[in-house]
C-alpha positions as CSV (number, residue, x, y, z in Angstrom):
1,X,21.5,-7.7,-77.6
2,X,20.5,-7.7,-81.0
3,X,17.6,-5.1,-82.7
4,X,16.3,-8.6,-83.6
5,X,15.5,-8.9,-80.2
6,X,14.0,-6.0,-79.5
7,X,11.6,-6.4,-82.4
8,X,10.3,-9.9,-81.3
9,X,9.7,-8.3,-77.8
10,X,7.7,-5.7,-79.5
11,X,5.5,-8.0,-81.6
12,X,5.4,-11.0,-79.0
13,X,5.0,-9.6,-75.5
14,X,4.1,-6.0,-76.1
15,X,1.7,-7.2,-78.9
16,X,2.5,-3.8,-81.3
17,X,0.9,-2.7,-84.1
18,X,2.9,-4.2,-87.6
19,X,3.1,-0.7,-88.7
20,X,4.2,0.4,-85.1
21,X,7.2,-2.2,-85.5
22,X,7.9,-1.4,-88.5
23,X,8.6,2.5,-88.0
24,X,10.9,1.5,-84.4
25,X,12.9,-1.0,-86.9
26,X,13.8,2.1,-89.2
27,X,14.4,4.1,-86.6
28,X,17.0,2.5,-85.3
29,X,18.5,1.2,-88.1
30,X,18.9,4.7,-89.0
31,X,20.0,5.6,-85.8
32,X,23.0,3.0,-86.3
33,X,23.8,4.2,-89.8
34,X,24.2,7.6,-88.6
35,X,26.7,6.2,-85.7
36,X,29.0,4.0,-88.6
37,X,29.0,7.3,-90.4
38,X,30.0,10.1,-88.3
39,X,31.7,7.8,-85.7
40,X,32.7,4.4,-87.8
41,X,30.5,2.4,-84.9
42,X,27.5,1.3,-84.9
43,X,27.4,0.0,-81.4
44,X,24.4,1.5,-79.7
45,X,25.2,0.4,-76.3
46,X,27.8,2.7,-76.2
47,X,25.9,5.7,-77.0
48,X,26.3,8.6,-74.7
49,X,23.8,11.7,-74.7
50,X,26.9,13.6,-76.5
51,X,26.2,11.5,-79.6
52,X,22.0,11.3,-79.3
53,X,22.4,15.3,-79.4
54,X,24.3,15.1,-82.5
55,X,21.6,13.2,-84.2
56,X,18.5,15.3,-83.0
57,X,20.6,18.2,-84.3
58,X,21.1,16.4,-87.7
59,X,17.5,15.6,-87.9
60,X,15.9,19.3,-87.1
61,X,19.0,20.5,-89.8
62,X,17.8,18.1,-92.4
63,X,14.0,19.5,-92.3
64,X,12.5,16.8,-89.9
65,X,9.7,18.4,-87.8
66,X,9.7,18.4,-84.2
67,X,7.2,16.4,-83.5
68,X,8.9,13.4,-86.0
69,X,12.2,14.0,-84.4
70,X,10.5,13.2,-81.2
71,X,9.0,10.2,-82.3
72,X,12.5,8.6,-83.3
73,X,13.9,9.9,-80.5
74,X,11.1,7.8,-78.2
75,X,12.2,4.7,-80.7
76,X,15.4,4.7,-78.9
77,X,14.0,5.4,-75.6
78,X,11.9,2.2,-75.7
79,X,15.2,0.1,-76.7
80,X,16.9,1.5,-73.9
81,X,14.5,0.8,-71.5
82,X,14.0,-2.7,-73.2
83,X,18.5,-3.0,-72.6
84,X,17.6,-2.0,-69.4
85,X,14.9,-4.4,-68.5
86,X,17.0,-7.2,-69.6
87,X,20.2,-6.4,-68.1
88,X,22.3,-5.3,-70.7
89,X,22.7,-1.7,-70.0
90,X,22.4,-0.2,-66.5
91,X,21.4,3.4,-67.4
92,X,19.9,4.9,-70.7
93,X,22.2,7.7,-72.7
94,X,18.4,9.4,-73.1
95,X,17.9,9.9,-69.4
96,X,18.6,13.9,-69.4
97,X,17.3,14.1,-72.3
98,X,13.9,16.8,-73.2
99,X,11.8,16.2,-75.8
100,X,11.6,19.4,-78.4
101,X,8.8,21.7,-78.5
102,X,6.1,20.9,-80.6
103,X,3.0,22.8,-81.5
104,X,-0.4,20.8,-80.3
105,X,-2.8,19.6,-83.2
106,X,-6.0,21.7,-83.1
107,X,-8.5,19.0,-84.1
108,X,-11.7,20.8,-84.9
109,X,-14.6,18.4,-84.7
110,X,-17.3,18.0,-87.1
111,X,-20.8,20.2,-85.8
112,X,-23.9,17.6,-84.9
113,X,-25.3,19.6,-87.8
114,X,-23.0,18.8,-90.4
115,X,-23.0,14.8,-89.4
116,X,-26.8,15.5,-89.5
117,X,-26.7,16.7,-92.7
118,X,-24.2,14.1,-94.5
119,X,-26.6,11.1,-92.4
120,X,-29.8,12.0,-93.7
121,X,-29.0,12.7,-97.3
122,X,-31.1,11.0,-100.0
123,X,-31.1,7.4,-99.6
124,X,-29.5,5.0,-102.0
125,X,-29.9,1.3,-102.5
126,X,-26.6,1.2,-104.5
127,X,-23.6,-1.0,-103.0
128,X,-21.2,1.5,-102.4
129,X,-23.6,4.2,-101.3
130,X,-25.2,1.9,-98.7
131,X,-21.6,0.8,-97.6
132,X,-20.2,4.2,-97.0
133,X,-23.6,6.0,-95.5
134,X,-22.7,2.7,-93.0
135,X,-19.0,3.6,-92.5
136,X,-19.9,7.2,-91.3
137,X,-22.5,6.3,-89.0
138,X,-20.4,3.9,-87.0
139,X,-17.7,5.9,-87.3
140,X,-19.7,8.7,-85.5
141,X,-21.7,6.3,-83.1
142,X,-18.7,4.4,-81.9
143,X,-15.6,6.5,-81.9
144,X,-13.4,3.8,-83.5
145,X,-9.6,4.0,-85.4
146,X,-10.1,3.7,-89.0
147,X,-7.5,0.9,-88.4
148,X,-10.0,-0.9,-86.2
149,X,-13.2,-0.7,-89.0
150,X,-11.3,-1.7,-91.7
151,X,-10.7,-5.3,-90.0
152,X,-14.1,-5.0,-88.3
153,X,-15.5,-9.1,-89.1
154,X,-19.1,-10.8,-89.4
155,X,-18.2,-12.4,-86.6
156,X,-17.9,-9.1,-84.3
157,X,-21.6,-8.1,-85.0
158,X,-23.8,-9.0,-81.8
159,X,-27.2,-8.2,-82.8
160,X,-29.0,-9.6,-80.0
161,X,-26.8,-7.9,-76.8
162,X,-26.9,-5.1,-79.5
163,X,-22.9,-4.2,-79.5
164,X,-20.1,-4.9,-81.7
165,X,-16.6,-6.0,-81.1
166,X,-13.4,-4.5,-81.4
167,X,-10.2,-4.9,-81.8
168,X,-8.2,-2.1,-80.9
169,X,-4.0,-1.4,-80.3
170,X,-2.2,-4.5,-78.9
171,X,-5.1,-6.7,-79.6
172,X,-7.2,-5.4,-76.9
173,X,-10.5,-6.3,-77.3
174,X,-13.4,-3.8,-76.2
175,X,-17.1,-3.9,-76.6
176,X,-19.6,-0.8,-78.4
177,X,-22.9,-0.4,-78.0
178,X,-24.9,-0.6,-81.2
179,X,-27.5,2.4,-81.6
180,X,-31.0,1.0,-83.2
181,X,-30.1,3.4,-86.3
182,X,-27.2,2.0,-87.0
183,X,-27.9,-1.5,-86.3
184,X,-30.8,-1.1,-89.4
185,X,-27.8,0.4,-91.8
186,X,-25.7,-2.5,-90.8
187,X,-28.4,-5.2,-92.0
188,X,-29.4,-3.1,-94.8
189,X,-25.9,-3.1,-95.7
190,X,-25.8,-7.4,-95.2
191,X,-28.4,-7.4,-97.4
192,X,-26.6,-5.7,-100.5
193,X,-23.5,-7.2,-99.4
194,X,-24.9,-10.6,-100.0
195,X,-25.2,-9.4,-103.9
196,X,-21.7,-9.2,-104.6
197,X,-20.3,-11.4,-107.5
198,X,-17.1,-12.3,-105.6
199,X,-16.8,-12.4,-102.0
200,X,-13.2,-13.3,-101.7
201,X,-12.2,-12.0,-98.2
202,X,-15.6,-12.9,-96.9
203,X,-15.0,-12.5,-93.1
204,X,-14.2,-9.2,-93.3
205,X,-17.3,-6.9,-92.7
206,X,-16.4,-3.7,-94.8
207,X,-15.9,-5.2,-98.7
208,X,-14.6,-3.1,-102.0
209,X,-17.0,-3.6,-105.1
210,X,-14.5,-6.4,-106.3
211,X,-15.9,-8.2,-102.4
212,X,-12.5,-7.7,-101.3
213,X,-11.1,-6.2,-98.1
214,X,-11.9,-2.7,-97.6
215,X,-8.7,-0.4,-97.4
216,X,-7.4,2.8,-95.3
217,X,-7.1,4.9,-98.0
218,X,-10.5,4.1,-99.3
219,X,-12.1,4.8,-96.3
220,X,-10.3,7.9,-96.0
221,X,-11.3,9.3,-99.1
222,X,-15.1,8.7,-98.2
223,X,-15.5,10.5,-95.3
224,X,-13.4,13.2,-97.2
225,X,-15.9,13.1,-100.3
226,X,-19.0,13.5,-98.2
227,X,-17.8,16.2,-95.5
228,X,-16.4,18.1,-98.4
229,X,-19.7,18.9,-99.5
230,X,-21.3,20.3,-96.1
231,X,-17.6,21.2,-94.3
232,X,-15.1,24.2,-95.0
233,X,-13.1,22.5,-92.5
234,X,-9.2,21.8,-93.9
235,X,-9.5,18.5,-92.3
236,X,-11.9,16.1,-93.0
237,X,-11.0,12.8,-91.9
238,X,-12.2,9.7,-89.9
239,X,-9.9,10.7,-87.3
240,X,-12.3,13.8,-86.8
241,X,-15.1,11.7,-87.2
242,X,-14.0,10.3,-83.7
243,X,-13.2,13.6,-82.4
244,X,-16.3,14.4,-83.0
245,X,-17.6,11.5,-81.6
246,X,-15.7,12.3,-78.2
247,X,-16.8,15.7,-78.4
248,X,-19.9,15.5,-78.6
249,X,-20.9,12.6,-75.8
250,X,-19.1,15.2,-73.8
251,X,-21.2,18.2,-74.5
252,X,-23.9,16.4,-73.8
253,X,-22.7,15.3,-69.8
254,X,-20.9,12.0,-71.0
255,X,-18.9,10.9,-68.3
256,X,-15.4,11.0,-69.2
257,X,-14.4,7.3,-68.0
258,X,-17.2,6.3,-70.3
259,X,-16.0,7.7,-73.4
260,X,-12.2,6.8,-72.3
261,X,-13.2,2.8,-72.6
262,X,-15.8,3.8,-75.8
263,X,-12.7,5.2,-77.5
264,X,-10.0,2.2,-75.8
265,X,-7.8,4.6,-74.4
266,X,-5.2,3.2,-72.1
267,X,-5.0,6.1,-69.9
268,X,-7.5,9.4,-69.1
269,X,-5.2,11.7,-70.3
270,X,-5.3,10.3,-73.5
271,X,-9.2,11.4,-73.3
272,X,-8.7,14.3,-71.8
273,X,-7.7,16.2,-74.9
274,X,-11.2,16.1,-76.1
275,X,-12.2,18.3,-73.2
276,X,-10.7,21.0,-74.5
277,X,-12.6,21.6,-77.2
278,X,-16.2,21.4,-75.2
279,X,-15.3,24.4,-73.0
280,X,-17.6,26.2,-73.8
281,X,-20.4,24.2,-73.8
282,X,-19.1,23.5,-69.8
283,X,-19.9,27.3,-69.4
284,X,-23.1,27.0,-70.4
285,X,-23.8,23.5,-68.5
286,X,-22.2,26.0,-65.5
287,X,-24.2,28.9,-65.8
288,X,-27.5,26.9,-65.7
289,X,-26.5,24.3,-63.1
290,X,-25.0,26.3,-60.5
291,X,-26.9,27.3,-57.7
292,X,-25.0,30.5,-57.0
293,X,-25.6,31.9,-60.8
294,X,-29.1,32.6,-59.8
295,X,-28.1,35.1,-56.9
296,X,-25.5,37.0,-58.5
């Protein structure tokens, strides 16, 4: 079976991010380029565990982190299992093995004093002022992927139920609720939007200066501009902006369901990792709340 194969399954039943695809492709081709090499085969069905271990070891040796090694090493997992699942292999050469140690991400949220601060600066009726005030407040009032903003349409503003739609990993769709605050920013924004010269892409909600599409990087490098200026955190990011959006619906006795479909998680222990950070605000929540703290 062919990495061709694979690939389609990935984009047309899976339904995989084109970035997502792209990285497995490399992978493997990789993979098979270090087989011709050091074995002169490239035949990944008959890979043994032997051989994987060689790789990993190659990896680590040539500077990869853990934690990138890891991912490749999942790559060929999910081709395996895909061999597997069609019949072409009966076991996967990956079966014993373990995944390398990697040091967990400390993602330090943004305080509610610092969003506070960045929300409620002076006013501007400029474009781009009015445009990125927007992008940090539904940022922080949704929890969305900066993936997910950037392709945010028009067409996935609900005014009137007062939500927005999303379109989150594998196409699945979700629905946000739509805070008063930031439904006024969004028509405010409209407004100014509807001043641009050229409005080439339109549909899309989020528009550069030019009125074309919006882009990652851009986005990145506004919610790094304004946090720089009330943050000393190292990162400063939209990624943290969602953190922080997690975070903080936690602290204040969100339950954690809730914030699992807010955020489009596929599984709680994907949300769970935002509990961590909200520990001690769980003391206090404890202290108060239980009836025993009173008698002690």
């Amino acid at each position: 079976m062919s990495i061709q194969s694979f690939i389609d399954y990935l984009s047309l039943e899976k339904k995989y991010a084109a970035h997502t695809i792209t990285a497995y492709h490399k992978d493997l081709n990789d993979f098979k380029a270090f087989l011709f090499k050091e074995f002169s085969d490239d035949n990944l069905k008959e890979v043994n565990h032997s051989i994987l271990r060689s790789w990993v070891i190659q990896l680590v040796e040539s500077g990869l982190s853990n934690r990138s090694v890891n991912r490749k090493i999942s790559s060929l997992n999910t081709y395996y299992k895909f061999l597997i699942k069609i019949g072409d292999l009966s076991h996967s050469p990956l079966a014993k093995h373990k995944a390398l140690k990697v040091q967990k991400k400390v993602h330090i949220p943004f305080s509610e004093q610092e969003i506070e601060t960045v929300l409620t600066a002076a006013p501007s009726h400029d474009f781009e002022a009015v445009r990125n005030k927007l992008i940090v407040e539904l940022f922080y009032s949704t929890g969305i992927r900066r993936s997910e903003l950037v392709n945010l349409k028009l067409i996935d503003l609900d005014f009137e139920q007062s939500q927005i739609k999303v379109l989150g990993k594998r196409n699945k769709e979700r629905y946000i609720p739509l805070l008063t605050t930031v439904q006024d920013t969004l028509k405010s924004y409209i407004k100014v939007r509807e001043q641009l010269a050229h409005i080439q892409a339109h549909d899309f909600l989020f528009l550069t200066q030019k009125g074309t599409k919006i882009y990652g990087t851009l986005v990145y490098r506004v919610i790094n501009t304004y946090f720089s200026e009330v943050s000393s955190k190292v990162k400063k990011s939209p990624h943290i902006l969602r953190h922080s959006f997690a975070t903080h619906l936690l602290n204040h006795g969100a339950d954690l369901n809730a914030v699992k479909e807010l955020l489009g998680h596929s599984s709680l222990a994907a949300t769970q990792v935002y509990t961590h950070n909200n520990i001690s605000e769980l003391k206090k929540v404890y202290a108060k709340a239980h009836p025993r703290q009173t008698k002690v």
